[in-house]
Structures are given as structure tokens and as C-alpha cells.
N, C-alpha and C positions, 0 to 999 in steps of 0.2 A: 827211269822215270815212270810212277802209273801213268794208267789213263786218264783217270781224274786230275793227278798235275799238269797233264800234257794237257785236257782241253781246258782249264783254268789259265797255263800260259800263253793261249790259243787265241783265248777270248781277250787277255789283258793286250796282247799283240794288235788283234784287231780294232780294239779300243782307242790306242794310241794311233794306229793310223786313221780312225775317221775322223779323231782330233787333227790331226796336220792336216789329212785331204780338204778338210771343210774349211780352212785357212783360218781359225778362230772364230767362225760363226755358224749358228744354230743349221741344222740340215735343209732345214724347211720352213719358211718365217711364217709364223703365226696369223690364222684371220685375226683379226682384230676387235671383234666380239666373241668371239669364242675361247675356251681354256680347258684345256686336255690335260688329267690328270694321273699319276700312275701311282696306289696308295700301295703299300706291304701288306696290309692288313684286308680281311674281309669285309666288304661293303653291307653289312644285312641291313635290307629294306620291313624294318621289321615297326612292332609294336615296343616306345622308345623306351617304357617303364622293364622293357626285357635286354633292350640291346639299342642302346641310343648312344653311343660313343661316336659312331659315323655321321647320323643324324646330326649334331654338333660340329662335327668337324666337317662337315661337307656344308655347314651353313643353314638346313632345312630346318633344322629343331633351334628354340631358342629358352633358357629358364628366364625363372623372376628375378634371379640374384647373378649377377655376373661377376667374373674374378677379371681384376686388369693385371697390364703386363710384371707390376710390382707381387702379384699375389695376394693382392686388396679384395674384399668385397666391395662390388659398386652395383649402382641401379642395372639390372636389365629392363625385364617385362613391369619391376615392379620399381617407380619410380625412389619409395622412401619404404622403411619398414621400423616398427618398434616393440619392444617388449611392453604391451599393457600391466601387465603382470607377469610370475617366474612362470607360469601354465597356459600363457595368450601372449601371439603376434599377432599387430596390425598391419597389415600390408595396403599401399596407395599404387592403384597400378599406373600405368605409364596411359596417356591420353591417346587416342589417334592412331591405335595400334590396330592392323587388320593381320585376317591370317589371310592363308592363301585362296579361298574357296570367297573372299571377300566382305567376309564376316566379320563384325568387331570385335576383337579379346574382352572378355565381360570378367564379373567376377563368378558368374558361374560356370563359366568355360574351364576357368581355374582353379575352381571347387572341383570339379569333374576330375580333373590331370592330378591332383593331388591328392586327391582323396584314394583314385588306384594306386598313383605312386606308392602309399603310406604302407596300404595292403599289400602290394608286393614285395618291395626292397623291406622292409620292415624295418629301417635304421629314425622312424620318425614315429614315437609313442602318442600317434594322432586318437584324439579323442572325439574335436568335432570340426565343425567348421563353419562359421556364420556368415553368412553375405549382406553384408551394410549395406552397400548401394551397388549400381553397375560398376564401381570403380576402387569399391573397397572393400578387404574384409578379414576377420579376423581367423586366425587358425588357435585352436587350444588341444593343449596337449595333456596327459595323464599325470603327468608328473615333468620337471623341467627339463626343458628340450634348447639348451643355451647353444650350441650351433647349428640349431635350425636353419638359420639362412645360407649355413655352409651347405645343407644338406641340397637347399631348393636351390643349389647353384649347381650340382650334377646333373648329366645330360639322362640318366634316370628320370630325373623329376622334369622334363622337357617340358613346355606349355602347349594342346591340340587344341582345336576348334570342336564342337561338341560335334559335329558331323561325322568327324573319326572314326566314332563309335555307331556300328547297326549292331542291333539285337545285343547289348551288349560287351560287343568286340570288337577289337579294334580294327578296323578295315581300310579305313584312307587316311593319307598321312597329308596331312593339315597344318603347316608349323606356321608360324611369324618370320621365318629368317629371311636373308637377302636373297635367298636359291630355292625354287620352287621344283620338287619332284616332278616329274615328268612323266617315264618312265623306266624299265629295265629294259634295253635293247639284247636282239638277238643274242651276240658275244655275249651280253651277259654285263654289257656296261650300264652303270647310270645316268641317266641323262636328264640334269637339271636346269631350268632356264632361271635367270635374273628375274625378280620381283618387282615391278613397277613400283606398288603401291607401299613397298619396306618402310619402314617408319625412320630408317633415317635416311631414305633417299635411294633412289632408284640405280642399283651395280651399272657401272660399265661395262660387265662380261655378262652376256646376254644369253651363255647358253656354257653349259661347264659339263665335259664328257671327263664320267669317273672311270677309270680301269683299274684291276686288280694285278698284280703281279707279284707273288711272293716272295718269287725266286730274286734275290737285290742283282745279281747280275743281269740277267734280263727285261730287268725296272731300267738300270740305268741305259743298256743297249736302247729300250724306245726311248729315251731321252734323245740320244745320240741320232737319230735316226730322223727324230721329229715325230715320230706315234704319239709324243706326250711333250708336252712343255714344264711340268715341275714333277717331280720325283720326291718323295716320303723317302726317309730312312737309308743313306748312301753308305756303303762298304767305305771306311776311311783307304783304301785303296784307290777305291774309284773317285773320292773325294778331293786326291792328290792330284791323280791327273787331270780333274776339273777348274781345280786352283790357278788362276792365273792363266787361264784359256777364255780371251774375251767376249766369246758367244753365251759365255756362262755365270751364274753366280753362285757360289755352295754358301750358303745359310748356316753357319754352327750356333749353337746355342745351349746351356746346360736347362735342362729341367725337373719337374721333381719327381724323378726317376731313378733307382739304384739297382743294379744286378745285385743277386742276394741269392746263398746258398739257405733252402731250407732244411734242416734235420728231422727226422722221424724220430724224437725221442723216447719211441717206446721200441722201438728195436735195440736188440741185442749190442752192446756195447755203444754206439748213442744213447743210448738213455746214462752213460757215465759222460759226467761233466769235463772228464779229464781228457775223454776220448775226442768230444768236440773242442776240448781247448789248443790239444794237440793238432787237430785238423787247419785252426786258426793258424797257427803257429807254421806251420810248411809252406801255408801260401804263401806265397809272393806276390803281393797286388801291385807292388811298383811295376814288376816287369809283364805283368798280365799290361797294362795299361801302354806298356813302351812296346812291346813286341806284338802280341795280339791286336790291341786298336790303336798303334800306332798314335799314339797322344791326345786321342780325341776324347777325353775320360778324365777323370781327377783317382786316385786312390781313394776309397769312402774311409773317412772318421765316424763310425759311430752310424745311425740309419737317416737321417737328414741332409741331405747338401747341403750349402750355405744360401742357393737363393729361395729356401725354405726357411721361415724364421721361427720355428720348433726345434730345433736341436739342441742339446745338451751342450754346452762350451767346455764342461768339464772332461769329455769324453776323447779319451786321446788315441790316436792310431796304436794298432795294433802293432805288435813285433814279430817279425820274420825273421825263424829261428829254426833250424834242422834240430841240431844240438837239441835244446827244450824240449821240440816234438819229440824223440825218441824218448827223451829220459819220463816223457810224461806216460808215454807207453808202455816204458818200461817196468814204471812204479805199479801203473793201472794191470801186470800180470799179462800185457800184451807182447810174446815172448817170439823172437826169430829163430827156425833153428836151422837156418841157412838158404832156405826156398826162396826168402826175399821176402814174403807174405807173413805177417807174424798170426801167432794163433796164440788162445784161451780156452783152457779143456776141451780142446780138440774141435775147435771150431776157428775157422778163418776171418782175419780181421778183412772183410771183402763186401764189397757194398755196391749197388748200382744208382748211378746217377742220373736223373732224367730232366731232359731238358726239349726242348723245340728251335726249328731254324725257320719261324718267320720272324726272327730278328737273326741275322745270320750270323754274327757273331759270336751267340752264344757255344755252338758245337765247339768253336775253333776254343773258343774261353775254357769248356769240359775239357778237350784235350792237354793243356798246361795245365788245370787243376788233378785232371789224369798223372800226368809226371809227376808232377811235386807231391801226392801223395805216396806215391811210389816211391819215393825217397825215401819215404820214413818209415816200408812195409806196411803200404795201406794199399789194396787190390780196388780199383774201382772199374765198376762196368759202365759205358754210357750208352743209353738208349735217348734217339732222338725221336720225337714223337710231336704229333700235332700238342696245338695246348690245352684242346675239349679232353686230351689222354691224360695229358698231366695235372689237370683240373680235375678230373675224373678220380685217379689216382690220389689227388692230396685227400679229398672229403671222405674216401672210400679208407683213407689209411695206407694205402696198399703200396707206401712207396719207402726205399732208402731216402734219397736225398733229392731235390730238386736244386735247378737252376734256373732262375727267372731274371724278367727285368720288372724289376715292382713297380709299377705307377704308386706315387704316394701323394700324387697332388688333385687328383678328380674332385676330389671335394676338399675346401680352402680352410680346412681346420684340421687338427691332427688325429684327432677319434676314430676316423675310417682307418687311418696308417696303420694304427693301434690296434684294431680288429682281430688282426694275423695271431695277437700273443693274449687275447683276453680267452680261457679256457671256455668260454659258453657259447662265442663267435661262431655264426655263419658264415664266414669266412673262406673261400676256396683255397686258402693260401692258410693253412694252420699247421704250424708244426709240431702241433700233438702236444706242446709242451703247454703245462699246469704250474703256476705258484701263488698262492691266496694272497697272499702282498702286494702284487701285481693285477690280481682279478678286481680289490678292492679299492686300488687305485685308478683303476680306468673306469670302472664303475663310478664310483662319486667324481670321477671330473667330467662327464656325461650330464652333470647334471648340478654343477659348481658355476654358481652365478661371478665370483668372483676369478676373474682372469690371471691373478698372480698366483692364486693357489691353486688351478687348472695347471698352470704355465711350470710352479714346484710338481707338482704329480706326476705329470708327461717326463718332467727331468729325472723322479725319480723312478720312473718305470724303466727308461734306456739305462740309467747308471745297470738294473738288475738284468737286463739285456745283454749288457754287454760284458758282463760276468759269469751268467749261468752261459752263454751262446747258445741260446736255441735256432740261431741263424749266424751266418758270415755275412756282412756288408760285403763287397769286394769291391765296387767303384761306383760312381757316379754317369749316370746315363746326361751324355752332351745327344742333342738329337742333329744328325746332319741330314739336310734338304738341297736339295740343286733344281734347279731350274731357268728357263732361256735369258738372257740380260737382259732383254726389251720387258719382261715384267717387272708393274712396280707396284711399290706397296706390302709387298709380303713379309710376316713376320713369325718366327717360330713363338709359340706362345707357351708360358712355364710350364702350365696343365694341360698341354697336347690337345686342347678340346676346341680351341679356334684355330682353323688353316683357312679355309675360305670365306672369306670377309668379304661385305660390300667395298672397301674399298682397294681389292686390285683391280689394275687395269692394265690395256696394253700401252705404252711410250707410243 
């Protein structure tokens, strides 16, 4: 046995018994105004039009446009909104809204947030922006901007209070939410208090301490211990033996998220179609989904789950086939001549794959796509690395293949999804690949007032998707959450961007 198995069955050993010791109940019972958090991910207290996904999910930031639990647009900040014309939205904002500094959300508060918004993400061809009254106003755009409302529903486009901004920048973080920033404590945690004056009423939890923990097994230990009372993102291991332990409740839920292999199709034999078909073909996603995440996954059809209503219905799962993969190898002059490794004029079919473990999963996931390529004389190397590397790496070009877990629902229309495969994209996540049939198709449904023919383009973009494969779907990201029984109210939500709601509280 290595080291590393031995202190993995160390930890799972330990695990198990402070479940039995604690006889089904939490270590340490909760104050009862307070909520101790432990996320995977990085907490940045930043400016939100750069990094406002926590802002969101921690409750502090809130947009004009919200998405409910179906994947609807509904009112946030902005009670109603309409298209005056294909180049002008009207937006009616919501009454009685304060931010945190005590100041009322105006319409130029909102002119302010969105107008940076526009200039930085640059996914919004803003032109100008008029202010009717304290309560209204119109936005116009260069040319038609028909999911505009998708856009102002990303925690990008958040809504501050003008004070925000000294000299220009952003400096205090001012939102509308039900949790009001605080500060950053010593360890490095955040610490946010409930907002009396919230427009829909004042939290039960009166003060909510964020922690960071990357590492999922030592997320889930402060669970177990009482350091934290809900836990982000659970190892389907630690999920099991959470199950049916009455101090606790594990939360599953699918959302619109896909693990997805990207290709570099300007490298050496990826840039052949046959070679990525062939790749398709050795995986195995049934058994990635039964052995590696242990059933908490679906096998992906095509780039959409189903509680995304974008998907192609014509788009049928793929087939797992050795056999094919080699013979597709074979034809494509990718020849074994016993090594195990096949070669083309003296070059090895051998590839490096790069992925990251703050989803921890995914290493374990490279490793099975490791085998199964091997199978069929494909050499892969994996390097695990932060995801500012592998972000780094996509824009830069500079990589073989990636593995991610795609968020595809941040913004509640399919056009951002779409990003990754439109050749002019900004995109972090581009996999080099180019086809004008496709550029011209995302392109005019960007700007297709008519939703059936939006709705035909998106279909027939994925049909050419999942022909040329410039990407592998491989499964459907379910998000698993645990935290203490006596919490109530909490809900996984499909675009990951609500977790802290005015309405938990403690039983």
C-alpha cells in the first residue's frame, strides 16, 4: 500500500468513527444566529465586474435580473423590463430597495454598475444609457442585444451603490443582498452579518463566517468536527457515509454543469478529426460515472443536461468502442509497432492532459481517461495544476488537452455556453477550433429577435459539435452539499449562484 492510500484509509477510518462516536448528531450544536461556512472554492473580496461569482453566492451582491429554481428569468433588482425597440431595454426597478451603506438603489446607481459592467466583460454591445427617473431607465445597444436580460442576471453585472467607487475604483463593496460584508478576518475568513433593512426582510442568520478549504477531505473533517455547519462540493465517498446519519443532510442536485474534455486542435494529430473521434470512442463514461463518482453524475448526451432547456433532442450518446477506436487509428496512419504507443513518421501519439483538484474529482476522472486511452496506444500525461494554470494555458494555446467542469448556466441563455466554440471568442475555455458555419451561426443568433430561429441555430451548432468533436461531454455535474440537520431552508440552485439566502435559518 503507498502512503497516500494508507493516509486516504486513515482519514476514511477516522471519518467513520466520529460518525458512530457522535451517536448521529452534529459535534457541536450550532449558535443559533450564526452560520459557519466551508466553500471549495476561493472567496475573492474583489471588484464584482472582475470576480463576483462569491459575491453572489455568499449573498452580498445581487443583479436586475434573477434566474429561479426552474431556470426562468424573473424580477430581481429590476421589478419588469421590455424591449422598447430591437436596440432599447426598459427596465422598472424594484421600489424600496436599499443598499448596505443605507442608500437607496436609484437608476443611476445602476447606470454606474452597468455601464463598467459593459466595458469590462464586453459580452453587452452597450451604446448608451438613459435615466427616465429615480426608478427607470432605458439601456440601448449598438445593434440587437436579445439576451440582454440573460446577461444583467450574471453576478458580473452585480448592482453597487455609487460610493463603491473613490477616484474611480472600486473600493467598498456595497451590494443589496441579505448579507452584508464585514470584513476579512485574521485566518483569512469572511465575515458577513444579516442585513436588517433587505428588501425582502430581515435574515434569521445574523452573522455568517466564510471559510475556505480546498482540500474536500478536509472541508468535510470541519463539518464533522463542528468548525463549519454546511459544506460546498462533497467527495461522493464522504456523501455515503453522510447518508442516513441523522445529525446530517447531503443535498444532491444536477445543475448546469458538464465535465468536458477540451482539445487543442492545432496540435499535431488533434487537429485530425479521426484522431479526436477515436479518443471519443475508448472512453467509457458509463463506468467513469459508476466507479469514479460512484452514481452521483448522469453520462452526458451531447453539451446540455436536461434541466437546461437548450439541448439538441436529436443528439444521441455516444458509443464505447475499443474496436472503432483502433481501426480509426489505424486508417488515420497512427501505427503500433509493439511499444504500446502508436507513432506517425516518427512521432508519438502522446499527449498531456491538464486539469485541477479544486473539484477533486477530476484527477481521479484523468486517471480512468489515462487507462482507457491506453488501450488503444494513446500515451497520456496528466499534470494537475491550479485553474488560473489551466486558464492560463487555454488562452495562451499552450496546451494538449484540458479537463474541466464547465459551468454552462451563469448566465440563463445559451450564447455564453456557445462562447468556448465561436472562433473570435474571448473565451478562457477555447479549443482552438474554427468552422464559418458555426461562427455564422452564433453570430446571428446573438442577435435573432425571433426565438424559434435562435432555438434552430443553437441545434444546429451542437449537431456540428458533435461531429467535428472539438470537445468530449463526459458527464453531467450533480452538485453534492452536506450540512447539520437543524438547518433549514437550504437549496442547491441550478446556476450555483444562490447558496446563501435570506431565508435560512436555524430549527
Amino acid at each position: 500500500m503507498t502512503w497516500k492510500k494508507f493516509w486516504i484509509l486513515l482519514l476514511l477510518i477516522l471519518a467513520v468513527a466520529a460518525l458512530a462516536g457522535c451517536g448521529g448528531k452534529p459535534a457541536t450544536a450550532p449558535a443559533n444566529t450564526t452560520l459557519k461556512v466551508g466553500w471549495d472554492f476561493e472567496m475573492p473580496i474583489a471588484d464584482p465586474v472582475k470576480s463576483g461569482y462569491f459575491l453572489a453566492r455568499s449573498g452580498i451582491m445581487e443583479t436586475l435580473v434573477d434566474v429561479d429554481f426552474d431556470g426562468k428569468l424573473v424580477p430581481g433588482l429590476a421589478l419588469e423590463w421590455q424591449a422598447v425597440d430591437p436596440t432599447a431595454w426598459k427596465f422598472k426597478l424594484r421600489p424600496n430597495v436599499k443598499f448596505h451603506d443605507g442608500t437607496p438603489l436609484t437608476a443611476q446607481s445602476v447606470k454606474l454598475a452597468v455601464e463598467r459592467f459593459a466595458e469590462t466583460a464586453r459580452t453587452i454591445p452597450l451604446d448608451t444609457i438613459e435615466v427616465v427617473s429615480d426608478q427607470e431607465l432605458i439601456i440601448k445597444t449598438r445593434m440587437p442585444a436579445v439576451a440582454l436580460p440573460a446577461y444583467l442576471a450574471t453576478p458580473e453585472s452585480a448592482i453597487y451603490g455609487e460610493k463603491s467607487m473613490v477616484d474611480g475604483k472600486f473600493a467598498n463593496l456595497i451590494g443589496t443582498g441579505p448579507y452584508k460584508f464585514v470584513q476579512v478576518a485574521q485566518d483569512k475568513s469572511v465575515i458577513t452579518e444579516g442585513f436588517a433593512d433587505y428588501w425582502q426582510g430581515a435574515p434569521k442568520i445574523k452573522q455568517v463566517i466564510n471559510r475556505q478549504y480546498p482540500d474536500a477531505q478536509t472541508r468535510f473533517m470541519a463539518l464533522q468536527s463542528g468548525e463549519v455547519d454546511l459544506i460546498r462540493n462533497v467527495m461522493p465517498s464522504n456523501a455515503k457515509l453522510l447518508q442516513g446519519n441523522a445529525g446530517y443532510k447531503v443535498d444532491v442536485n444536477p445543475v448546469g454543469r458538464v465535465r468536458v474534455i477540451y482539445f487543442n486542435t492545432e496540435r499535431d494529430g488533434l487537429a485530425d478529426r479521426s484522431v479526436r473521434q477515436a479518443i471519443n470512442y475508448a472512453l467509457d463514461k458509463d463506468a467513469i460515472v459508476k466507479d469514479v463518482l460512484e452514481g452521483y453524475s448522469k453520462p452526458a448526451v451531447g453539451m446540455f443536461p436536461a434541466n437546461l432547456p437548450w439541448g439538441n433532442p436529436a443528439i444521441k450518446a455516444s458509443e464505447h468502442s475499443v474496436a472503432k477506436a483502433k481501426e480509426l487509428l489505424d486508417k488515420a496512419g497512427w501505427m503500433d509497432d509493439g511499444s504500446g504507443v502508436r507513432e506517425k513518421q516518427g512521432k508519438k501519439l502522446e499527449y498531456t492532459l491538464l486539469t485541477y483538484s479544486t473539484r477533486a474529482e477530476l484527477p481521479n476522472v484523468a486517471q480512468v481517461i489515462q487507462a482507457e486511452l491506453a488501450a488503444v496506444g494513446i500515451k497520456l500525461n496528466i499534470q494537475v495544476a491550479d485553474t488560473g494554470v489551466l486558464e492560463k494555458g487555454m488562452v495562451s494555446k499552450n496546451f494538449d488537452m484540458t479537463l474541466v467542469a464547465r459551468g454552462l448556466a451563469f448566465t440563463a441563455d445559451p450564447a455564453i455556453a456557445f462562447e468556448d466554440f465561436r472562433s473570435t471568442s474571448k473565451s478562457k475555455y477555447r479549443p482552438n477550433y474554427e468552422n464559418k458555419e458555426m461562427d455564422t451561426l452564433l453570430t446571428g443568433a446573438m442577435t435573432e429577435p425571433d426565438q424559434t430561429k435562435r432555438q434552430q441555430a443553437y441545434y444546429r451548432v451542437q449537431e456540428i459539435i458533435d461531429q467535428e468533436i472539438p470537445a468530449v461531454f463526459l458527464n453531467y455535474y450533480v452538485q453534492v452539499d452536506a450540512y447539520k440537520q437543524n438547518l433549514q431552508n437550504f437549496r442547491i440552485h441550478p446556476t450555483e449562484l444562490h447558496v446563501l439566502t435570506s431565508d435560512l435559518q436555524w430549527q
